[in-house]
C-alpha positions in Angstrom: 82.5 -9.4 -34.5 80.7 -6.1 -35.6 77.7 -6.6 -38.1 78.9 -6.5 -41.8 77.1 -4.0 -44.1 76.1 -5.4 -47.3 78.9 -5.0 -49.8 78.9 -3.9 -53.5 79.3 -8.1 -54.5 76.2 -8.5 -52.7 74.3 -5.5 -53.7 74.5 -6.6 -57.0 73.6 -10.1 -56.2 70.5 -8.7 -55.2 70.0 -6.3 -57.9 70.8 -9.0 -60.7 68.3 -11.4 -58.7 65.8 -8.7 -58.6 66.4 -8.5 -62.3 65.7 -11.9 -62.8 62.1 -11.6 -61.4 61.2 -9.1 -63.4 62.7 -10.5 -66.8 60.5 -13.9 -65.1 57.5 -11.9 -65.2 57.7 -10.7 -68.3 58.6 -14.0 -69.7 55.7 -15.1 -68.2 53.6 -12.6 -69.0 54.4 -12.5 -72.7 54.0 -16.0 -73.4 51.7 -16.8 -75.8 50.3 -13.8 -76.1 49.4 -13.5 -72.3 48.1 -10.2 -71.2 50.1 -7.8 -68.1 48.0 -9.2 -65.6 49.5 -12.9 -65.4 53.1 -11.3 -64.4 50.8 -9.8 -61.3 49.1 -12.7 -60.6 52.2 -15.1 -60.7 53.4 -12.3 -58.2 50.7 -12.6 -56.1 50.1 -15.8 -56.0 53.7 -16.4 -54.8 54.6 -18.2 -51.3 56.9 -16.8 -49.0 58.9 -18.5 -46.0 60.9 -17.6 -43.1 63.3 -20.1 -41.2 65.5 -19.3 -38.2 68.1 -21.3 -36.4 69.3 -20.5 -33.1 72.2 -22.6 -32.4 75.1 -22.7 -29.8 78.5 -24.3 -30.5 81.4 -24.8 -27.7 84.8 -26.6 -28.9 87.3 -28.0 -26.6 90.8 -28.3 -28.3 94.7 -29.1 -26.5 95.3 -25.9 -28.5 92.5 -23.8 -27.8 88.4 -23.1 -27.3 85.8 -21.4 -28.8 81.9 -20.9 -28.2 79.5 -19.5 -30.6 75.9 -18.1 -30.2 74.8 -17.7 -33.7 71.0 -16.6 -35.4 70.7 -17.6 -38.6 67.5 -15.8 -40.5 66.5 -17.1 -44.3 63.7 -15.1 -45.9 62.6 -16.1 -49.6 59.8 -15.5 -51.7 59.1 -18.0 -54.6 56.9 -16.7 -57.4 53.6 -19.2 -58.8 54.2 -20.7 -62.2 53.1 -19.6 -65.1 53.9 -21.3 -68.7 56.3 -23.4 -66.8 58.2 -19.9 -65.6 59.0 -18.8 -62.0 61.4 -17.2 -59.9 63.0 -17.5 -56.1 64.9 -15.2 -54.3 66.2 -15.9 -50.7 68.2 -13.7 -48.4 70.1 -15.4 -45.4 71.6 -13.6 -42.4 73.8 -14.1 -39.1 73.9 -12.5 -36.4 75.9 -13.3 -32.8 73.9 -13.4 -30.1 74.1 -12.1 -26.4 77.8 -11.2 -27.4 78.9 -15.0 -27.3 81.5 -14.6 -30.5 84.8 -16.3 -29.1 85.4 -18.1 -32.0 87.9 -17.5 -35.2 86.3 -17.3 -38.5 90.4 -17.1 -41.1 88.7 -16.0 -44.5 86.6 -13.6 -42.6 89.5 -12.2 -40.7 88.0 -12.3 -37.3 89.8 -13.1 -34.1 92.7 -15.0 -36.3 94.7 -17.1 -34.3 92.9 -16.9 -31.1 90.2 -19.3 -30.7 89.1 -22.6 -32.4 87.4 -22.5 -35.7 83.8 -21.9 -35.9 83.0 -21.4 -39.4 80.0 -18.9 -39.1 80.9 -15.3 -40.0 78.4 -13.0 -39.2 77.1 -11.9 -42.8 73.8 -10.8 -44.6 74.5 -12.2 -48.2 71.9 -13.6 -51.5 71.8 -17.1 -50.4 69.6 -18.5 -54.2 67.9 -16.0 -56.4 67.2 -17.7 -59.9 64.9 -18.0 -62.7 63.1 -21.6 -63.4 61.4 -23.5 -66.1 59.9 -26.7 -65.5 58.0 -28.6 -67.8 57.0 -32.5 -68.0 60.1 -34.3 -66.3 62.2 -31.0 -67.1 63.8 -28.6 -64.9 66.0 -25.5 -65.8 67.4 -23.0 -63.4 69.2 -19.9 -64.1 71.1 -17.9 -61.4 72.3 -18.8 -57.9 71.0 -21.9 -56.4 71.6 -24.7 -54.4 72.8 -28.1 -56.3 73.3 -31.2 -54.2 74.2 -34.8 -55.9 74.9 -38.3 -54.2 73.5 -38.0 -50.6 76.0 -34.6 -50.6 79.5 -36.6 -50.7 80.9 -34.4 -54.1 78.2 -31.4 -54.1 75.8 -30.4 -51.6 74.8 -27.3 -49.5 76.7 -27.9 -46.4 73.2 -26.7 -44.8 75.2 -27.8 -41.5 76.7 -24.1 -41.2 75.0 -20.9 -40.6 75.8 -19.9 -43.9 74.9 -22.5 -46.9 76.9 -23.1 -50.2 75.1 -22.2 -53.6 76.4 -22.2 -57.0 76.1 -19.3 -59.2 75.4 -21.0 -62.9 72.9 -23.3 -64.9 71.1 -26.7 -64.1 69.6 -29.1 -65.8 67.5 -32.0 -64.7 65.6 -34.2 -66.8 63.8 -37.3 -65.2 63.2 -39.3 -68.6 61.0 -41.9 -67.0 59.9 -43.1 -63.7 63.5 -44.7 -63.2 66.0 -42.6 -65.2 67.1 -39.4 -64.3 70.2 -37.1 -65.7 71.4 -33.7 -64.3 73.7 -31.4 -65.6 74.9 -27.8 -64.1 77.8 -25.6 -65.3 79.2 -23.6 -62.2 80.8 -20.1 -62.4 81.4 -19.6 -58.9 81.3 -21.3 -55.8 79.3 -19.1 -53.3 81.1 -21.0 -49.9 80.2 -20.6 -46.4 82.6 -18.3 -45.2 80.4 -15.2 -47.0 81.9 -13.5 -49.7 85.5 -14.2 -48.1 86.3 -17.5 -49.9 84.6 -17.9 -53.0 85.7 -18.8 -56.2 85.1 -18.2 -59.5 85.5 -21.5 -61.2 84.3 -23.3 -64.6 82.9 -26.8 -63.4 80.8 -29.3 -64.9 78.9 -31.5 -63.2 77.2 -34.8 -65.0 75.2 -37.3 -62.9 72.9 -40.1 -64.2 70.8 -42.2 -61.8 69.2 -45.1 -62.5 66.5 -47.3 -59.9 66.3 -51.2 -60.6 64.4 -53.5 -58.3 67.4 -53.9 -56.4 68.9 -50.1 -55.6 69.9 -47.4 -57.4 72.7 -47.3 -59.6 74.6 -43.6 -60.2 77.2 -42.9 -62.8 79.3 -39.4 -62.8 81.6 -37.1 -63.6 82.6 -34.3 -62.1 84.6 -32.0 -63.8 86.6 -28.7 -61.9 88.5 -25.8 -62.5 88.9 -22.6 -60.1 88.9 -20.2 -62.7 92.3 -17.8 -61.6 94.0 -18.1 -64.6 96.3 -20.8 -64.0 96.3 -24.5 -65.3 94.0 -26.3 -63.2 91.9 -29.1 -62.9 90.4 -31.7 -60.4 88.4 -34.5 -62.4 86.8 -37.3 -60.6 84.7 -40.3 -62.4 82.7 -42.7 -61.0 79.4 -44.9 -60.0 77.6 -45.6 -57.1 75.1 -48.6 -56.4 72.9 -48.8 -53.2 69.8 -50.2 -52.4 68.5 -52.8 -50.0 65.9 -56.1 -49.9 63.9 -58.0 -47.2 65.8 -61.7 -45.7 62.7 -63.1 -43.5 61.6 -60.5 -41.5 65.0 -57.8 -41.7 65.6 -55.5 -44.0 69.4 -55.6 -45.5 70.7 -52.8 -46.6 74.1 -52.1 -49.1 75.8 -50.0 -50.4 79.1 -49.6 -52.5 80.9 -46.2 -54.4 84.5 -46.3 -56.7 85.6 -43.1 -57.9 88.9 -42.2 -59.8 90.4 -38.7 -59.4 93.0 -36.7 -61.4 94.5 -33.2 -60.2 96.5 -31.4 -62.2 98.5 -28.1 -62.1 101.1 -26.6 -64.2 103.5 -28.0 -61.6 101.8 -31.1 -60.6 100.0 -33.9 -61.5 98.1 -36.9 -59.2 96.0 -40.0 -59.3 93.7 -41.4 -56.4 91.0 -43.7 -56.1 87.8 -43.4 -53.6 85.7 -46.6 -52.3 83.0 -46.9 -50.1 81.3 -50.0 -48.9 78.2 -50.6 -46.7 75.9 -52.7 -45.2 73.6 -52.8 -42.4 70.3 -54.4 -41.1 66.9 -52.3 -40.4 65.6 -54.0 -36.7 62.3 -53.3 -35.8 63.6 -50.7 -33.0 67.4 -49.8 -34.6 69.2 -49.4 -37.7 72.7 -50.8 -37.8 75.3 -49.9 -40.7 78.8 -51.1 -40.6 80.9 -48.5 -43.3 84.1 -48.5 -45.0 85.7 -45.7 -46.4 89.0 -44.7 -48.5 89.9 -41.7 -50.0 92.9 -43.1 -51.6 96.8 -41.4 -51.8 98.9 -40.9 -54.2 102.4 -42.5 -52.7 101.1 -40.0 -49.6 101.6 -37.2 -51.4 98.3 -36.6 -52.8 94.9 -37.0 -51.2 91.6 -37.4 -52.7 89.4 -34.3 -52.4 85.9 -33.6 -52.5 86.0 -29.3 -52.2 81.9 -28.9 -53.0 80.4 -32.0 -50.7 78.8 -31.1 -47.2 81.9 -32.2 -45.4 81.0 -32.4 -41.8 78.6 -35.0 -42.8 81.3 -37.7 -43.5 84.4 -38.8 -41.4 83.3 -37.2 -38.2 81.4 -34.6 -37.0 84.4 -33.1 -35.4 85.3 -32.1 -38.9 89.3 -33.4 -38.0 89.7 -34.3 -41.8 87.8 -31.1 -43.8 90.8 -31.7 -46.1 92.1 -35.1 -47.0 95.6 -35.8 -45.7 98.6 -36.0 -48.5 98.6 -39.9 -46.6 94.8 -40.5 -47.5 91.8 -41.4 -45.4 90.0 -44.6 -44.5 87.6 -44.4 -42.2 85.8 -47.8 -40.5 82.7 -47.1 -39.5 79.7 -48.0 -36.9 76.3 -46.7 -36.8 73.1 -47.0 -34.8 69.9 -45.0 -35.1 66.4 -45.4 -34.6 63.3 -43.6 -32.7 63.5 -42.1 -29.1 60.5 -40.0 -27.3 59.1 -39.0 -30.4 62.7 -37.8 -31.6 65.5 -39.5 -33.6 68.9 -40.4 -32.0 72.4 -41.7 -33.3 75.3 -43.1 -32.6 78.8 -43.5 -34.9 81.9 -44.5 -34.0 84.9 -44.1 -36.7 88.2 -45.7 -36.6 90.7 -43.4 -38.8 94.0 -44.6 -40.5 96.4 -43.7 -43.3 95.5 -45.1 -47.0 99.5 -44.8 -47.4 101.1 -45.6 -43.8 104.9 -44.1 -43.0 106.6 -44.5 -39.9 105.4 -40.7 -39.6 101.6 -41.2 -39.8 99.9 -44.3 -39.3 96.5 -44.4 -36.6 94.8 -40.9 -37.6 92.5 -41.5 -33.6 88.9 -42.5 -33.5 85.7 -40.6 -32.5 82.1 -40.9 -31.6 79.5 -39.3 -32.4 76.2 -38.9 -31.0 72.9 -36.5 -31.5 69.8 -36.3 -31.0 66.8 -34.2 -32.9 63.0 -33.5 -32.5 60.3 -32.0 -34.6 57.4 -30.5 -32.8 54.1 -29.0 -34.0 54.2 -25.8 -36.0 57.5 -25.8 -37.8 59.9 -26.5 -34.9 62.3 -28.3 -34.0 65.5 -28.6 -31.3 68.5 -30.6 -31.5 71.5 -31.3 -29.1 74.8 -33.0 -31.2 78.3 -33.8 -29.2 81.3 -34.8 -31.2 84.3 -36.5 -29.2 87.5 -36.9 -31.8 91.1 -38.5 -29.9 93.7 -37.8 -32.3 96.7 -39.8 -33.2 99.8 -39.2 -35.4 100.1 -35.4 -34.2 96.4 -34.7 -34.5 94.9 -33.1 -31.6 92.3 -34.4 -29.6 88.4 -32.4 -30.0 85.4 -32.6 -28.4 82.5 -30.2 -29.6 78.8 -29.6 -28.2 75.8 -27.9 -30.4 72.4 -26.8 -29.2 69.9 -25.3 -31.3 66.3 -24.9 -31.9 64.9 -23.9 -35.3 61.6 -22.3 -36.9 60.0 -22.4 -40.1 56.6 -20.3 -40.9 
């Protein structure tokens, strides 16, 4: 894959985030009456950061391989606050390294239909660049930014991949006391990780109210979308979430339980589906244990329930077999171990996929286990080594894939 120059959609990503700043500054600087100087000492007093992530990714499919050396760089500068006003701007780029790009990247166009998916374009794009307010328990953000809600399972960053998903649009989070927090954010695009090959404009809300009692945290939702291509559109899900944990003797129990109902409509269709999730699990002095159940529900396996802006590879295996729901549905029975190893953290999961509505055609959807484990060291570094093993059923193909990456942050 050749480097990409940096297209006119980005260039005036840039531009309008460079705007931003300045119109920051100025806001800053003309609040009550504040003289020139505060929008240069907000500037100067700014932070700045650099992260990079060196990681290497084989996959073994029946079908096919691929192997990816990929550098990820993030640069971003964050203004200081003034009058409750700042600003960030970050800038994220790929590069392949050492000429290991045997991979297939389908929005991006490169190497279609000969290798396994890795889905890490090489790409230089505006990762956030927005304008802030915070004041008290409020926070405002203006621009493109990154929005995550309910541990990532219907919005998050998928900060997995090389290239993250942002939102272009408003936010609003208001923590009203000490236990009560609402957030709001109106989305009018979805910046995706494929670059600027597979995003969509779109006109989503997104409502979420969290709540902490003595026993867990209780969440209700709504998330509201509509890809914005003039056609009649919309996928609306509703639902609450409850999960907390409390000492028996010694052990910590842990629980957990989610129901969400879903509608998607087109001018040519119309479906229902339910999700559920339920958890529990104990927290051992050396181990953590978790036993999970899953369903994204069907509707009469035509229909499956969809969550298109969650970090997806971190549910239903990291082999990332079921990125999209099947028409049959998901559930997905779950067993988890974690805990502390060598001054690093290791896990181990092992899934058991079937159908939420079986047929004669698709029934057992395989199994997999996954394991992984990560260490921080001194100064902002940190390595990792994750292996996924997926053995597919009902016409799935079997997967294995292998990361290895290191990362630094100054």
């Amino acid at each position: 894959m050749s480097a990409q120059t940096v297209n006119h959609p980005i260039k005036k990503s840039i531009l309008a985030s460079m705007v931003g700043l300045v119109c920051a500054g100025a806001t800053m600087g003309q609040a009550h009456g504040a003289e020139q100087s505060s929008i240069t000492s907000a500037l100067k007093e700014g932070s700045a950061a650099v992260n990079l992530r060196l990681r290497y990714e084989d996959v073994d499919q029946d079908s096919n391989d691929a192997s990816a050396l990929t550098l990820r760089t993030m640069l971003n500068y964050t203004t200081a606050s003034y009058k409750g006003f700042s600003a960030k701007i970050e800038v994220e780029d790929t590069r392949i390294v050492l000429g290991e790009g045997d991979y297939t990247v389908g929005p991006s166009g490169y190497n279609v239909g000969q290798y396994s998916v890795i889905a890490d374009p090489e790409h230089t794009e505006l990762d956030q660049g927005y304008v802030q307010y915070q004041n008290e328990g409020l926070t405002a953000r203006l621009g493109r930014q990154i929005i995550t809600m309910d541990g990532h399972r219907f919005v998050g960053h998928v900060g997995w991949r090389q290239d993250w998903q942002t939102f272009d649009g408003v936010s609003v989070k208001y923590a009203a006391s000490k236990d009560l927090t609402m957030q709001y954010a109106y989305l009018s695009q979805r910046n995706r990780i494929f670059a600027d090959d597979a995003d969509f404009d779109s006109k989503d809300h997104l409502l979420n109210v969290a709540y902490s009692t003595p026993y867990g945290k209780l969440v209700g939702y709504s998330y509201l979308l509509e890809i914005d291509n003039d056609t009649d559109n919309a996928l609306d899900t509703y639902g609450f979430s409850f999960n907390g944990g409390t000492k028996l003797a010694d052990t910590s129990v842990l629980y957990g339980m989610e129901y969400a109902t879903q509608t998607s409509e087109t001018a040519t269709t119309d479906f229902d589906a339910d999700y559920l999730m339920l958890q529990a699990g104990v927290k051992l002095e050396a181990v953590t244990l978790k036993l999970g159940y899953e369903s994204l529900g069907s509707d009469d396996g035509q229909y499956g329930f969809a969550t298109p802006l969650a970090t997806l590879h971190k549910f239903n295996g990291w082999a990332d077999t079921f990125l999209n729901t099947p028409a049959q549905g998901l559930v997905d029975v779950s067993v988890t171990a974690t805990g502390k190893l060598a001054g690093g953290a290791w896990s181990v999961i092992y899934h058991d996929f079937s159908a939420d509505e079986e047929s004669t055609e698709v029934d057992d959807l395989g199994s997999e286990i996954d394991l992984s484990y990560v260490r921080k060291f001194e100064g902002g570094y940190s390595a990792g080594i994750k292996y996924a093993a997926y053995s597919g059923d009902s016409g799935r193909q079997d997967t294995d894939k292998l990361w290895i990456w290191t990362s630094a942050s100054f």
